[in-house]
DRENLOLO-866170 format. One record per residue (C-alpha): residue number from 1; y, z, x; chain; residue in one letter. Coordinates in Angstrom, 2 decimals. Each point is the difference from the previous one (the first is absolute). Layout:
<sites>
   pos        yy        zz        xx   unit   code
   NUM         Y         Z         X      A      A
...
</sites>
This chain:
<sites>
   pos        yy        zz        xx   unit   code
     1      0.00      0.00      0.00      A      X
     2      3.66     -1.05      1.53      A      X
     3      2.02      2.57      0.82      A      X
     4      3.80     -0.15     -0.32      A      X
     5      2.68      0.82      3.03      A      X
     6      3.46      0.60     -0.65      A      X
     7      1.55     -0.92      3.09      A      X
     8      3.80      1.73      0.27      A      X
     9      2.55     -1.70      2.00      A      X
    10     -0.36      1.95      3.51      A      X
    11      3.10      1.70      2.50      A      X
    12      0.60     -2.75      2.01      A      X
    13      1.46      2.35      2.48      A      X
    14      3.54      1.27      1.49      A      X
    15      0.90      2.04     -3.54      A      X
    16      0.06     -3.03     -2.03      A      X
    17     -0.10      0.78     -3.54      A      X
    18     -0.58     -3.25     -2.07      A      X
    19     -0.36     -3.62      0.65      A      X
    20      0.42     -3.17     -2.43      A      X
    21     -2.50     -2.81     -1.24      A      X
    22      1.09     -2.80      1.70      A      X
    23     -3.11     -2.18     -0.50      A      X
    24     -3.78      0.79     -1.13      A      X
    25     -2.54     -1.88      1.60      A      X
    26     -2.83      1.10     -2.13      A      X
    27     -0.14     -0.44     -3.59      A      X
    28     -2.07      1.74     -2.85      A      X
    29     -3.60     -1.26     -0.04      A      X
    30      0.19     -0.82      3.62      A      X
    31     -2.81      1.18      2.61      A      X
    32      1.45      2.16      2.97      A      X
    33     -1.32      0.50      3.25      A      X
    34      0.22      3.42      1.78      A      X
    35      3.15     -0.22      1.82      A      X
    36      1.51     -2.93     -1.40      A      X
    37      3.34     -0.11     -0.43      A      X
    38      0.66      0.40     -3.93      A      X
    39      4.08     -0.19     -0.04      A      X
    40      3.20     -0.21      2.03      A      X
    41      2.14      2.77     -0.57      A      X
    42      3.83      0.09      1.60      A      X
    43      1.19      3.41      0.86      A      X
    44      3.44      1.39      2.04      A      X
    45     -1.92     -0.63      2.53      A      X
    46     -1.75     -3.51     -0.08      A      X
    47     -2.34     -2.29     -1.75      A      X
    48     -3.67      1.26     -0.18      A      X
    49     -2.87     -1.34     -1.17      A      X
    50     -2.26      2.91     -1.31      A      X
    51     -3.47     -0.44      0.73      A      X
    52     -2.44      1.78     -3.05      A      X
    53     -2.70      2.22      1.39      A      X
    54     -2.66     -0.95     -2.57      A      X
    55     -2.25     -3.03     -0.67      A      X
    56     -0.29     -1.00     -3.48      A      X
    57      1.62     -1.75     -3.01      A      X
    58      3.54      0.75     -0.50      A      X
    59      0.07      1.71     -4.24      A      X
    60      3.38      0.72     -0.08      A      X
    61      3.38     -0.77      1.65      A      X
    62      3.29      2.33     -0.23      A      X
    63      3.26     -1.58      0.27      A      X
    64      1.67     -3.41     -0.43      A      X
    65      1.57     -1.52      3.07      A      X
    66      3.49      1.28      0.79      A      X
    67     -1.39      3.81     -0.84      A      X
    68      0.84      2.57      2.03      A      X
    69     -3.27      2.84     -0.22      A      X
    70      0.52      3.31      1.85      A      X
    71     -2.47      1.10      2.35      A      X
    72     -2.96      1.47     -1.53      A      X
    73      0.14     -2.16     -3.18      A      X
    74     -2.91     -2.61     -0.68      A      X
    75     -0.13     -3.44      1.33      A      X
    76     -2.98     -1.11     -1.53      A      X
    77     -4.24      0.94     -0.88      A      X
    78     -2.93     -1.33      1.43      A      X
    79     -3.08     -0.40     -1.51      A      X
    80     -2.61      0.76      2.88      A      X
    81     -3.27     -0.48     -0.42      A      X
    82      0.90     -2.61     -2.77      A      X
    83     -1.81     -3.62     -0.03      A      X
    84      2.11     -2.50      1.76      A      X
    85     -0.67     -2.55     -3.24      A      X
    86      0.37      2.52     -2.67      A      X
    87      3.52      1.81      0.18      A      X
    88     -0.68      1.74     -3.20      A      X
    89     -2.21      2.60      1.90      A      X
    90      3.28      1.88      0.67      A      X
    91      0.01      1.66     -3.11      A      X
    92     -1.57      2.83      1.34      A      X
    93      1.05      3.13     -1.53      A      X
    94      1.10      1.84      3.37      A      X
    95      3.37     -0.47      2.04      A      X
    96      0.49      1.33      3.96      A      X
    97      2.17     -0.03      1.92      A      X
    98      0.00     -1.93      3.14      A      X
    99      1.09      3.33      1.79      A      X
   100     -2.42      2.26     -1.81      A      X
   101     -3.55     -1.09      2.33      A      X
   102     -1.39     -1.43     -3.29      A      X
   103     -3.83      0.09      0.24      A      X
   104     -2.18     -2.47      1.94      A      X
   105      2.64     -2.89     -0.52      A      X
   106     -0.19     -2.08      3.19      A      X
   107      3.67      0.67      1.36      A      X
   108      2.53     -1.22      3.16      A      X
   109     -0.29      1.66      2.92      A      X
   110      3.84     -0.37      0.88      A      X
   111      2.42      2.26     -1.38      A      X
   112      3.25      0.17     -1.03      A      X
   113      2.48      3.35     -0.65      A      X
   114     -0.95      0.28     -3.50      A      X
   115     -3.48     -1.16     -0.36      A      X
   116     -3.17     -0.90      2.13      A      X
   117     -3.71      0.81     -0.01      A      X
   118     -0.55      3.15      1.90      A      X
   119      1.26      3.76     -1.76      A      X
   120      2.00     -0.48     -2.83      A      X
   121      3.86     -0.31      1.01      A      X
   122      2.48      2.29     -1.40      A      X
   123      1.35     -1.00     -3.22      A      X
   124      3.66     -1.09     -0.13      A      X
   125      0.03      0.03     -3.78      A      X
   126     -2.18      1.37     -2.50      A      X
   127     -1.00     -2.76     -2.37      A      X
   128     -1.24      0.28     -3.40      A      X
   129     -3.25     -1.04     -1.12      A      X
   130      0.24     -3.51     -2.58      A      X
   131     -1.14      0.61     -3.66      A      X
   132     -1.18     -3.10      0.05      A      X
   133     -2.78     -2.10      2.20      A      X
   134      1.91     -1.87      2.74      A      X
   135     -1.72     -2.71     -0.61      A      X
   136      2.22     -0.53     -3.35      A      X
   137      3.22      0.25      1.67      A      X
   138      1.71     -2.90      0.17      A      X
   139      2.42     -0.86      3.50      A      X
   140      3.20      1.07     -1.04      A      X
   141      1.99      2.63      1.88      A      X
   142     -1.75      3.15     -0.52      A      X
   143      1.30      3.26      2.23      A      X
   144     -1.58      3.25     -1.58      A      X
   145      2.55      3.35     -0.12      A      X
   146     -0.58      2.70      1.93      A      X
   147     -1.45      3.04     -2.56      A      X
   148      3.04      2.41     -0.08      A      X
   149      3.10     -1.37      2.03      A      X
   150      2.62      1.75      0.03      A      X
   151      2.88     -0.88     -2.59      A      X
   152      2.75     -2.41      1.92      A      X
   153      2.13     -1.50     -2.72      A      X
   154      3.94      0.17      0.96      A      X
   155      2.11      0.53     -2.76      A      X
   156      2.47     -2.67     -0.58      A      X
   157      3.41      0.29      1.18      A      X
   158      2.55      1.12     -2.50      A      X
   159      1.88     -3.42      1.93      A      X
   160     -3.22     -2.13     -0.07      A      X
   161     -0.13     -2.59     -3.10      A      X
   162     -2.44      1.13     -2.53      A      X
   163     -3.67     -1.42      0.71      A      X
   164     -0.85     -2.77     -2.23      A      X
   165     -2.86      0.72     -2.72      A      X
   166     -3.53     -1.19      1.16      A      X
   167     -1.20     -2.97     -2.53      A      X
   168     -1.65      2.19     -2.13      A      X
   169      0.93      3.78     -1.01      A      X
   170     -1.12      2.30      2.68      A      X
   171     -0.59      3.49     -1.14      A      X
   172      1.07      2.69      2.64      A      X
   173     -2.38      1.13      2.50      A      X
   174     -1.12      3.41      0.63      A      X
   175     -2.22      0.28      3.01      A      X
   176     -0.12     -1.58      3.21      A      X
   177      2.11     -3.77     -0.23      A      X
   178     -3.20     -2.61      1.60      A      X
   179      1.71     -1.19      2.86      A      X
   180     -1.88      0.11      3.31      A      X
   181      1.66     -1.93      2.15      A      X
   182      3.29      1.51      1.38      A      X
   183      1.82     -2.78      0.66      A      X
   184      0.02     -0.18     -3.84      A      X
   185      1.69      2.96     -0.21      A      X
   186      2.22     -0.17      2.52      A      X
   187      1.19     -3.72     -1.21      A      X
   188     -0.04      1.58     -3.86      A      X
   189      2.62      2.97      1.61      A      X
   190      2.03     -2.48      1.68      A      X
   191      0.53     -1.64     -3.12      A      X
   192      0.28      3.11     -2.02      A      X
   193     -2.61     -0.58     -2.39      A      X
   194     -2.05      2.62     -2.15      A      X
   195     -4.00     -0.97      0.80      A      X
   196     -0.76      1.86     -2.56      A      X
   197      1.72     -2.48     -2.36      A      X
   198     -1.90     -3.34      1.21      A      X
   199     -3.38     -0.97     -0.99      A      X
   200     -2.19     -1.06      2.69      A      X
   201     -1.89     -2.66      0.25      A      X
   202     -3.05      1.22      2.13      A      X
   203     -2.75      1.06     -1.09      A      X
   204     -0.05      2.99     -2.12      A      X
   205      3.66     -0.77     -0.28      A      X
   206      0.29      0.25      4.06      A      X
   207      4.18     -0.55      0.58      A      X
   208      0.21     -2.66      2.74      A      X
   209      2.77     -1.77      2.03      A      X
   210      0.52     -2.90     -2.60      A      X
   211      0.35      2.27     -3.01      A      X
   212      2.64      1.80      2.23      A      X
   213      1.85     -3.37      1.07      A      X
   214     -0.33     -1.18     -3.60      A      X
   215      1.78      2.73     -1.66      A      X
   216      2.56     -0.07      2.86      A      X
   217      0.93     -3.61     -1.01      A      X
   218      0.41      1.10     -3.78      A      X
   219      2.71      2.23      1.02      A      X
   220      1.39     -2.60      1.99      A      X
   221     -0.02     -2.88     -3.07      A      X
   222      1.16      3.11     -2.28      A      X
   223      3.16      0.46      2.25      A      X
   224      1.03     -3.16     -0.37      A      X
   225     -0.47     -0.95     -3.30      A      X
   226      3.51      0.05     -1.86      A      X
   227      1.13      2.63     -2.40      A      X
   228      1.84      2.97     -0.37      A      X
   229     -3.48      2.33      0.60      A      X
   230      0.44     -1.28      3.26      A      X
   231      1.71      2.39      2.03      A      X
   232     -1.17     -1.00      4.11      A      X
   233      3.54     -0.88      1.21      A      X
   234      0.42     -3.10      1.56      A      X
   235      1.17      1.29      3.83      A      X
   236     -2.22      1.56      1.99      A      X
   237      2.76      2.78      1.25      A      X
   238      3.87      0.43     -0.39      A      X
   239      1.92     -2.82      0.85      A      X
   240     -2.94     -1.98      0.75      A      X
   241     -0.92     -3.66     -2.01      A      X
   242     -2.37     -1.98     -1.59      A      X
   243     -1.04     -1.98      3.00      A      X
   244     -1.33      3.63      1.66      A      X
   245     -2.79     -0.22     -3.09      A      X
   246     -3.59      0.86      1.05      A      X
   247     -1.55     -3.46      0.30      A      X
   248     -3.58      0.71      1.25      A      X
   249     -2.25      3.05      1.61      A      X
   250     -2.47     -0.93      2.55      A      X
   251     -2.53      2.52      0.18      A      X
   252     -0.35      2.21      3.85      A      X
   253     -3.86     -0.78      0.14      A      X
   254     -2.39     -1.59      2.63      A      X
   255      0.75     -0.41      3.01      A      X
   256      3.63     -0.09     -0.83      A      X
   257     -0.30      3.32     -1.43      A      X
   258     -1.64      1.22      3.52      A      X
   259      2.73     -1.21      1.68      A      X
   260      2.32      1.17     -1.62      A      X
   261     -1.45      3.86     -0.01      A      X
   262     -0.27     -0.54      4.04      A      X
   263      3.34     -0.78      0.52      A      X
   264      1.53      2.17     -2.15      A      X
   265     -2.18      3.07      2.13      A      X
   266      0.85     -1.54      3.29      A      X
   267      3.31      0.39     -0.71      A      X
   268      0.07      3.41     -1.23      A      X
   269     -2.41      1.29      2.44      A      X
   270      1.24     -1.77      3.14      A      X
   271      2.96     -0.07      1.96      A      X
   272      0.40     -3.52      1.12      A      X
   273      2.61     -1.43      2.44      A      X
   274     -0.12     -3.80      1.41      A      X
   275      1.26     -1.64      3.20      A      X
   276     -0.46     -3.64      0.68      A      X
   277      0.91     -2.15      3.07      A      X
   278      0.21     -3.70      0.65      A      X
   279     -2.40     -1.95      2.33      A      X
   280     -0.62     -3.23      1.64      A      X
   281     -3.68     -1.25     -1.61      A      X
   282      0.33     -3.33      2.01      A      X
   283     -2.10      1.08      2.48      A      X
   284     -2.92      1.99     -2.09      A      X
   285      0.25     -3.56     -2.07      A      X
   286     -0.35     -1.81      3.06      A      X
   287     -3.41      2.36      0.77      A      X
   288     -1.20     -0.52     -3.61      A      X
   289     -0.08     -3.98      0.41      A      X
   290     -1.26      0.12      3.89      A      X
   291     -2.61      2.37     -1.45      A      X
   292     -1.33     -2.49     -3.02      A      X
   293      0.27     -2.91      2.26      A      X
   294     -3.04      1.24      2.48      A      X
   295     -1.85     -0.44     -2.77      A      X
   296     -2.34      2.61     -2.36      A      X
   297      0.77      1.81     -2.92      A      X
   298      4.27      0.20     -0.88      A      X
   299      1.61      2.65      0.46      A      X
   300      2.96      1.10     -2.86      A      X
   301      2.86      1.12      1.00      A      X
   302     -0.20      3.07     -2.01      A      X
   303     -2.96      1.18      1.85      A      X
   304      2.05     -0.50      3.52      A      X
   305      2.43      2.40     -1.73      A      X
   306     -2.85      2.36     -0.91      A      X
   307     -1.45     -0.23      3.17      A      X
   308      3.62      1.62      1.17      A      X
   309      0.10      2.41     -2.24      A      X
   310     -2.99      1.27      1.12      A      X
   311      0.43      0.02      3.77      A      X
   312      3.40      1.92     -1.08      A      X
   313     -1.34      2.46     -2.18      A      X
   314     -2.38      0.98      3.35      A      X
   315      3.37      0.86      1.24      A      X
   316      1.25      1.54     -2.67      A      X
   317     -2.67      2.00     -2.29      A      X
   318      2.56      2.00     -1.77      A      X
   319      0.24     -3.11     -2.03      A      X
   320     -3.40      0.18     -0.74      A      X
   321     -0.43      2.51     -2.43      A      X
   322      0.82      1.79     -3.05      A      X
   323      0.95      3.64     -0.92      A      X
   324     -1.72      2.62     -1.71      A      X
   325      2.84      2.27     -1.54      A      X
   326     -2.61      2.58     -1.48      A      X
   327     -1.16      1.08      3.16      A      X
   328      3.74     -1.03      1.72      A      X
   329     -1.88     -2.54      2.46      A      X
   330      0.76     -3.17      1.26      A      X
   331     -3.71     -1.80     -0.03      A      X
   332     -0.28     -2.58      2.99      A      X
   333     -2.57     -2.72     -0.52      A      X
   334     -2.70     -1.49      2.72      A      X
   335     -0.74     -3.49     -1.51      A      X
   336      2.95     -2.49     -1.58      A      X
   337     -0.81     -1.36     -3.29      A      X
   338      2.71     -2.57      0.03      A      X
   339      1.41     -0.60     -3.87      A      X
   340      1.91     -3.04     -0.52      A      X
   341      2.44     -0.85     -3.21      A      X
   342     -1.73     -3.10     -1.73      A      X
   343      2.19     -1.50     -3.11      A      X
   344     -2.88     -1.50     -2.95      A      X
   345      0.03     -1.11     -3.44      A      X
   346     -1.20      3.69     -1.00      A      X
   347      2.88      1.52      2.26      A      X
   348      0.77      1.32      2.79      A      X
   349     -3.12      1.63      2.02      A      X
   350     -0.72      1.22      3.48      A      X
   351     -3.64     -0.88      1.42      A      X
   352     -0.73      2.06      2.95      A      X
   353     -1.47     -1.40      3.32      A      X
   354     -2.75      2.83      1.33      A      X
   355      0.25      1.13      3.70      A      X
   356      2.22     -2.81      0.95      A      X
   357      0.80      1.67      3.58      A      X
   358     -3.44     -1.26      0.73      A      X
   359      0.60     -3.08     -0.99      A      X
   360      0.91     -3.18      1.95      A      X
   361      2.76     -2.09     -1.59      A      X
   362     -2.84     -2.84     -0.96      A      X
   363     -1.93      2.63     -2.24      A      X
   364      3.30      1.26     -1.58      A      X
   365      0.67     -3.61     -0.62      A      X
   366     -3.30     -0.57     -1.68      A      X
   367      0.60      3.47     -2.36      A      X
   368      3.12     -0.85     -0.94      A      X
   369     -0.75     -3.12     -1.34      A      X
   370     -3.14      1.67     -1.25      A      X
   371      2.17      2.82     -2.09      A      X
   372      2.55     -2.88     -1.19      A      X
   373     -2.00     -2.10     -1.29      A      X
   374     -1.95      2.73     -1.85      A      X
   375      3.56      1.61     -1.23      A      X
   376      0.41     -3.54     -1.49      A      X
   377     -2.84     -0.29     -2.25      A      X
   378      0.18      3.45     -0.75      A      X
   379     -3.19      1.38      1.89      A      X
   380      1.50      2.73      1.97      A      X
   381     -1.82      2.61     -0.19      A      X
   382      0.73      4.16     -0.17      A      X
   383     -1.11      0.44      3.31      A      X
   384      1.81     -3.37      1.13      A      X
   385      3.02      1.84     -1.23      A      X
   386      0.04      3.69      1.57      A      X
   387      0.04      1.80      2.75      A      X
   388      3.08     -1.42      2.07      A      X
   389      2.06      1.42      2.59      A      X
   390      2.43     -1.98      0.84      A      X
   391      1.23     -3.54     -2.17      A      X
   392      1.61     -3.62      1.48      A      X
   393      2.26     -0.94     -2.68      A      X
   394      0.97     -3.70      0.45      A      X
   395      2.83     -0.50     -2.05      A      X
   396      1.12     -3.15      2.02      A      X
   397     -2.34     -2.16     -2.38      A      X
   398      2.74      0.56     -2.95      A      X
   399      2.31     -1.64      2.56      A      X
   400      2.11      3.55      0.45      A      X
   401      0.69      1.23      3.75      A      X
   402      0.33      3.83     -0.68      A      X
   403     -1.69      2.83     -2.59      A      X
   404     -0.10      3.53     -0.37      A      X
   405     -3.56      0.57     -1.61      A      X
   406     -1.47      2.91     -1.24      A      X
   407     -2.06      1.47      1.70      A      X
   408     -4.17     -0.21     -1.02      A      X
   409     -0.51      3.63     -0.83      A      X
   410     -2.01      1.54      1.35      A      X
   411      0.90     -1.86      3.43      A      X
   412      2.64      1.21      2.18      A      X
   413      1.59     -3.47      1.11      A      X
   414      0.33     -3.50     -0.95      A      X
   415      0.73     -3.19      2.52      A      X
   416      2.10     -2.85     -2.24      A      X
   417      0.41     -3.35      1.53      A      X
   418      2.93     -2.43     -1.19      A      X
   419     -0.11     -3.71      0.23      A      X
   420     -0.16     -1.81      3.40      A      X
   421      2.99     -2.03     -0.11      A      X
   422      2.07     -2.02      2.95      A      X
   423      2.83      1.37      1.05      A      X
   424      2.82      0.01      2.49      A      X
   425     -1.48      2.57      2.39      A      X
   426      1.39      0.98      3.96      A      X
   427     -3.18     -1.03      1.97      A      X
   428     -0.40      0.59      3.67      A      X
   429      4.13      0.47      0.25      A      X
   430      0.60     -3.36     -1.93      A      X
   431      0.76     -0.76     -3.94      A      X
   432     -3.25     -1.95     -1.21      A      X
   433     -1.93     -0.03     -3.81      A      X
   434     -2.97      1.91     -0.18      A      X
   435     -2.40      1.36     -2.38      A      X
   436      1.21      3.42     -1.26      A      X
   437     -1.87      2.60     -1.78      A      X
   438      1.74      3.30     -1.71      A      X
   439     -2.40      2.73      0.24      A      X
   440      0.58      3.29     -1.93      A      X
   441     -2.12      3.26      0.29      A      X
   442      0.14      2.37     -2.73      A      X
   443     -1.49      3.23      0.56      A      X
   444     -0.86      3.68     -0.95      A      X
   445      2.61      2.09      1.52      A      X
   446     -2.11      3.30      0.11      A      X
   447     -2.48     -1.56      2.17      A      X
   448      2.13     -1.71      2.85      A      X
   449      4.22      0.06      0.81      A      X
   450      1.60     -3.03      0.46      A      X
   451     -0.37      0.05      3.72      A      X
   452     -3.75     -0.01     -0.90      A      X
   453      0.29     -3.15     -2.67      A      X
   454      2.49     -1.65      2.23      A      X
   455     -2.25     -0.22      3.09      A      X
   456     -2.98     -1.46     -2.34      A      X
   457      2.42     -2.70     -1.49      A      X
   458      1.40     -1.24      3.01      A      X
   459     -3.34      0.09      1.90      A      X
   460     -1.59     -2.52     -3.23      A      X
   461      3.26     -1.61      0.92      A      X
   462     -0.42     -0.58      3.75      A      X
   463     -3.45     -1.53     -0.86      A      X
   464      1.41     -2.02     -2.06      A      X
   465      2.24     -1.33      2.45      A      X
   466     -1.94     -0.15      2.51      A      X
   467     -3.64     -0.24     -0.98      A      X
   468     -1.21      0.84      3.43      A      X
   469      0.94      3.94     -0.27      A      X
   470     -2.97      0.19     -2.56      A      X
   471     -2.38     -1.05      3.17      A      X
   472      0.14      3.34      1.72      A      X
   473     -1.06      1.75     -3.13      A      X
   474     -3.72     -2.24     -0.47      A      X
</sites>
């Protein structure tokens, strides 16, 4: 007799919370392999594709496309054990969960936070059992409440507009409002809007982002509609006008939603100062093409520069590090993980380069492109994505010469390079045009004084200049 999984969507690591459908790659009905990847899910952090731990035929699958599930809540069931030509085996009467060690059902033997096939991981939510056999449960978006949260409604503003009515008449609630998900509350406070008000349309009346978006537009369409009910006045503030008008809001989520939470800390926590200097590249350009010329792999420019940074922060390990104001320590690190800012369709992100001090400048070349071209087609990885130390942020691609980035908490320091331009530059005692490079440093000032960050800028610089400096450092 089949037995039926419930497989939950699993901690894909580094705190993450929830992640959105972006595409399933299985479909109800189909056979699964152990292992096999069963849908791509996008998170702050990256796209993942989230391999399911059972064999079997997929019964059931929870949530459309363009859903965004919190950890913990059900992807999909498995019938194991179930004929690969009869489907209909998976109305078995049980449900597991694909954390829970269910029986003899053959299982993976990899692991993810959140679920695997050895002792039964700790739960991040407690899940209620379905009334119903999962088998009948059709694949709409289905996220079960947790028994007994704790009431989180905001009252509305006495300055708020009045919510609009749900379509039908929804008596008040007493209880616990079914929202699990807390960027539904948090998006319903924003907004001022009573939860307990809205009808959800989840499962068992489940309250879920659209219901909250939906009712937010009502109150938009019912402050505009004419009439003397109306009472929203028509500038924002005193002595403002018309044109200052609330147009659009673009939800903080994804990776721009990460980003934005990281900067935001980095400048709170950390107190950054920048100095920059100009340099003559013609010669490190002149290196670059000598170098591709004899033949082999090429060599990117961008590596050359990494390849300095690393030889400098040798020099100067105070760069290297972050701080630990708990235990009022400044933490020095051994190995360079070398983050640099990449600009993609999804945003902005910052893959990281592992142990690049031990790398020669043809294997950074080869992981850089390696880490681009995965940032492109959204493949980055979690791990592809932490654990820095120190970030290259070339700026000179948007065709600017000078920046003052923030820096990648929880890093200390971050290199920016500005466009290589010609310029009229005083060579060997005579005006001539060369190509110039503005190079800015922006660091931590509780790990290093200027004297400190000065000496590692203009040593990057002197390579720079003269490529031949970097030789007594290999």
């Amino acid at each position: 007799m089949a037995q039926v999984l419930e497989f939950k969507l699993p901690d894909l690591g580094e705190g993450l919370t929830e992640a959105e459908i972006v595409r399933w790659l299985v479909a109800v009905g189909d056979v699964v392999a152990i292992d096999q990847p069963v849908v791509e899910v996008e998170t702050a952090k990256a796209m993942v594709e989230v391999p399911c731990p059972y064999g079997g035929v997929v019964t059931a699958r929870y949530g459309e496309e363009g859903t965004e599930l919190p950890v913990g809540a059900p992807l999909l069931t498995v019938a194991v054990g179930a004929s690969e030509s009869a489907p209909a085996a998976a109305t078995g009467t049980g449900t597991a969960s694909a954390g829970d060690g269910a029986g003899s059902a053959e299982t993976s033997g990899n692991v993810l936070v959140g679920y695997g096939t050895g002792a039964p991981a700790a739960r991040r939510r407690r899940v209620r059992p379905a009334a119903s056999p999962v088998a009948s449960v059709s694949p709409s978006v289905v996220v079960e409440p947790a028994p007994a949260p704790t009431p989180a409604s905001a009252p509305t503003p006495a300055s708020a507009p009045t919510p609009a009515p749900a379509p039908a008449s929804v008596p008040e609630r007493s209880g616990p409002v079914p929202v699990i998900s807390p960027l539904v509350r948090r998006l319903a406070r924003q907004n001022g809007l009573d939860l307990r008000a809205l009808a959800g349309s989840g499962r068992d009346g489940l309250i879920l982002r659209c219901d909250v978006e939906l009712a937010i537009e009502r109150i938009g369409q019912a402050a505009q509609a004419p009439g003397p009910a109306v009472a929203t006045p028509v500038n924002g503030t005193s002595g403002g006008s018309a044109a200052g008008a609330v147009t659009e809001r673009v939800p903080l989520r994804g990776v721009r939603g990460a980003v934005a939470d990281k900067l935001s800390r980095s400048r709170r926590e950390i107190p950054e100062a920048t100095c920059w200097v100009d340099a003559d590249a013609t010669e490190l350009m002149a290196a670059r093409t000598a170098a591709n010329a004899a033949g082999g792999p090429k060599i990117s420019l961008i590596a050359l520069l990494a390849r300095i940074c690393t030889a400098a922060l040798a020099r100067f390990p105070e760069l290297n590090s972050t701080v630990d104001m708990e235990a009022r320590e400044i933490v020095r690190l051994r190995d360079v993980h070398l983050g640099f800012a990449a600009q993609t369709d999804r945003g902005l992100v910052v893959p990281v380069v592992r142990d690049a001090q031990s790398r020669s400048a043809e294997s950074l070349s080869a992981e850089f492109a390696r880490l681009t071209e995965a940032g492109r087609s959204g493949k980055l990885t979690p791990g592809d994505l932490t654990g820095g130390t120190f970030t290259l942020n070339n700026y000179g691609v948007f065709g600017v010469d000078g920046s003052t980035p923030i820096i990648n908490h929880p890093e200390a320091a971050m290199l920016g390079i500005g466009r290589i331009v010609a310029k009229p530059w005083v060579h060997r005692g005579e005006l001539a045009v060369r190509q110039v490079v503005q190079l800015s440093l922006t660091f931590d000032h509780r790990v290093c004084d200027g004297g400190t960050a000065g000496g590692f800028l203009r040593y990057v610089a002197d390579c720079v200049e003269q490529p031949a400096v970097l030789l007594r450092t290999l």
